[in-house]
C-alpha positions in Angstrom: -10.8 -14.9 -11.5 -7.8 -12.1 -11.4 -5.2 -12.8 -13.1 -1.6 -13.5 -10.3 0.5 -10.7 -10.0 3.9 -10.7 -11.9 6.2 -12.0 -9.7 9.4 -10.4 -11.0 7.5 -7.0 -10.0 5.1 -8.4 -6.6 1.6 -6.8 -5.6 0.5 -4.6 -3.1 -3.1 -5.3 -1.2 -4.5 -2.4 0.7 -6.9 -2.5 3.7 -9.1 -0.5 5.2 -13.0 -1.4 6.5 -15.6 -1.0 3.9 -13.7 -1.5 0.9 -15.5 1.4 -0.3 -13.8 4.8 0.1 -10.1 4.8 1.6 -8.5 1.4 0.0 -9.9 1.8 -3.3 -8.8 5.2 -3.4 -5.1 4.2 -2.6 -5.8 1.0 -5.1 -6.7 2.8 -8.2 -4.5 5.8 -7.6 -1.6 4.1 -6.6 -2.1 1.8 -9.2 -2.6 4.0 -11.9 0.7 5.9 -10.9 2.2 2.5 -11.3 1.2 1.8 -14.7 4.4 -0.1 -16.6 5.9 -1.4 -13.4 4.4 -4.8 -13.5 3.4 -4.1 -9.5 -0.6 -5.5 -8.9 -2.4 -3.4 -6.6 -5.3 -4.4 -5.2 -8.0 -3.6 -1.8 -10.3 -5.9 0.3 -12.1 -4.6 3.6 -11.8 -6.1 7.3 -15.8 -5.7 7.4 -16.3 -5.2 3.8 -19.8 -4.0 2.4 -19.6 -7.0 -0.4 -20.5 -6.0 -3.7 -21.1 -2.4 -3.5 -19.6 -0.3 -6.1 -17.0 2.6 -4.5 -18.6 5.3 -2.9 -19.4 8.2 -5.2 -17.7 10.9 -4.1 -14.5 8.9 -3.4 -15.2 8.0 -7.5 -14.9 11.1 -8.3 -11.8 12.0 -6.6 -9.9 9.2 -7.8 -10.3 10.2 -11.4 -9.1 13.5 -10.8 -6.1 11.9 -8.9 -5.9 10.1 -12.8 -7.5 6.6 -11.5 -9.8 4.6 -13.1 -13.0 3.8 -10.9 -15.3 1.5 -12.9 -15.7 -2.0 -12.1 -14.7 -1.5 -8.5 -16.8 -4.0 -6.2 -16.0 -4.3 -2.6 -14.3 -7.7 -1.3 -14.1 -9.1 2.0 -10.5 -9.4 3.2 -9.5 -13.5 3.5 -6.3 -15.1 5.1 -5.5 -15.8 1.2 -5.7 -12.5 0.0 -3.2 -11.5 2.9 -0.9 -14.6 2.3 -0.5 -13.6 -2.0 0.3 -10.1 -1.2 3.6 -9.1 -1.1 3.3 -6.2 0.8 -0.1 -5.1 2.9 -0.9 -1.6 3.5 -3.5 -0.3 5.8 -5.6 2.9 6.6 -4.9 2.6 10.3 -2.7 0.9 12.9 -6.0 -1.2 13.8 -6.3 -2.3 10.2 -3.2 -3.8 10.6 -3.6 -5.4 13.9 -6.8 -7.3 12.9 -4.4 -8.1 9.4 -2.4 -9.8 11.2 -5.0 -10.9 13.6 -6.4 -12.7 10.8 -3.2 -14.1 9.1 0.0 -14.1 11.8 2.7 -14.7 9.2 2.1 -11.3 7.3 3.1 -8.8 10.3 6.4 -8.3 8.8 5.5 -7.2 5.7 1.8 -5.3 7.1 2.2 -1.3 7.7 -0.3 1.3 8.1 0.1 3.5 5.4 0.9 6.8 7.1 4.1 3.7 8.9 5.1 2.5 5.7 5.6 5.7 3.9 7.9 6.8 6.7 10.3 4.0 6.1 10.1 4.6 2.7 11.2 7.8 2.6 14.4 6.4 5.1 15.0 3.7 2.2 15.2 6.4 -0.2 18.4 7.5 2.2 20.1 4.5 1.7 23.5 3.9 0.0 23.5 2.1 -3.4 23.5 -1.5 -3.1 22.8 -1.4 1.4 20.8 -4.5 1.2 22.9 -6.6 -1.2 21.1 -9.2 -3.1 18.9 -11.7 -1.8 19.5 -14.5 0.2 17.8 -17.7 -2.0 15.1 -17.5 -4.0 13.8 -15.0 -6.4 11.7 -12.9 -4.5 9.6 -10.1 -6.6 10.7 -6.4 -6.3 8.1 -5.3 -3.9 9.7 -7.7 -1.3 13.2 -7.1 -1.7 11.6 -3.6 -1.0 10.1 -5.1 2.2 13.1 -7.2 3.1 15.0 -3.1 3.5 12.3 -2.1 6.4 14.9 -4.0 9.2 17.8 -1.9 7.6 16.2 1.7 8.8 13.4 1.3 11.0 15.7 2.0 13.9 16.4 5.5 12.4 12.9 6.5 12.3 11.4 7.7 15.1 7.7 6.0 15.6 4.7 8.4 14.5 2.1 9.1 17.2 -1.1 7.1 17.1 -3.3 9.7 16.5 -0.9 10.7 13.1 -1.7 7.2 11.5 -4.8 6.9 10.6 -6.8 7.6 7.2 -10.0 9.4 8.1 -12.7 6.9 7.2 -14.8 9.6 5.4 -18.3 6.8 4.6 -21.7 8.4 5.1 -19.4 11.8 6.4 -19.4 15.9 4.7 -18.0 16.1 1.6 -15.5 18.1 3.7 -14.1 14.9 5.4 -13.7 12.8 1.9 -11.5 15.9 0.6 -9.5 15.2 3.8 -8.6 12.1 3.0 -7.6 12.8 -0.1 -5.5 15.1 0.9 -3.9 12.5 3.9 -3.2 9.9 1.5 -1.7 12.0 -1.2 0.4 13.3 1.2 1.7 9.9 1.5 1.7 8.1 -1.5 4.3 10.1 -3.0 7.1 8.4 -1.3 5.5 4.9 -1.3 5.1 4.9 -5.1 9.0 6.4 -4.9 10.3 3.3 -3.1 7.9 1.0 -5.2 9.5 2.2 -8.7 13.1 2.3 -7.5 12.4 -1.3 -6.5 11.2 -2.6 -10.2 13.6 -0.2 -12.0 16.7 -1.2 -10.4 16.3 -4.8 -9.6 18.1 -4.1 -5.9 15.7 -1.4 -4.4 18.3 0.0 -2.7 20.1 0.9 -5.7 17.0 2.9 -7.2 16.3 4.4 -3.8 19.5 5.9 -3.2 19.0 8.1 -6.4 15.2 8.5 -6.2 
């Protein structure tokens, strides 16, 4: 059994369809680039291939990104794993939809990843202390971080389908696995922004403004 996620800090569970190439990539890398921050990141597959270790090439790429990719095996995404996560992030805008498909009360807090690091970047633009704190509870960092989306989605003007989605590069050219790298790094940079800036400074908005 994994051990639960720190619940001052949250965890992060990211989605794609295998659960072989695109979410473990964003798992370990993201992970690893959120070493001290008490933030879990994990991955599961909507059609997962159960078992199966990540896909070589994809191995490869994510310890040059500084990842670790030993011990990966592919999970089938559950209604459970989507009701523990704090925030869900997806390879596609279809990811999401059968996420939430799957387990209705995540929609708010279930992006596609290319989505989420859009509203990121707005939270960075925040002033210090927008959200204010919490309304009851304790709820971990990486959904106070969340709990900011309502504050600027309305300044962000929605990305076009065909901009969303991760290229699934599984049984492709060693071409198409280099272009995903390149998609999600072009888009973890503000995620793993706004998730730092919401451990560091307790009120993500406060971190954000400075980030």
């Amino acid at each position: 059994m994994e051990p639960a996620p720190d619940r001052t800090s949250g965890s992060v569970l990211v989605v794609c369809t295998g659960n072989v190439c695109r979410s473990p990539y964003v798992e370990r890398v993201l992970g690893a680039r959120l070493a001290g921050t008490g933030i879990r990141v994990t991955s599961a597959g909507i059609g997962a291939l159960v078992g199966s270790a990540m896909e070589p090439r994809v191995a490869r790429r994510v310890v040059e990104a500084g990842g670790r990719s030993d011990a990966f095996v592919a999970r089938q995404l559950t209604p459970q794993l989507l009701a523990e996560a704090d925030l869900i992030l997806c390879a596609s805008r279809e990811h999401r939809a059968a996420a939430v498909r799957m387990e209705p009360a995540v929609l708010q807090r279930t992006f596609a990843l290319a989505d989420f690091a859009q509203l990121a970047t707005a939270i960075g633009r925040l002033p210090a202390r927008a959200a204010g704190a919490p309304a009851g509870g304790s709820p971990s960092a990486v959904a106070r971080l969340v709990g900011l989306v309502p504050l600027v989605r309305a300044t962000v003007s929605p990305l076009a389908a065909g901009a969303t989605a991760i290229i699934d590069p599984y049984r492709r050219s060693d071409r198409t696995v280099a272009r995903m790298v390149r998609q999600i790094e072009e888009l973890l940079g503000p995620v793993e922004a706004a998730l730092r800036g919401a451990v560091s400074a307790g009120d993500p908005a406060g971190d954000a403004a400075v980030s």
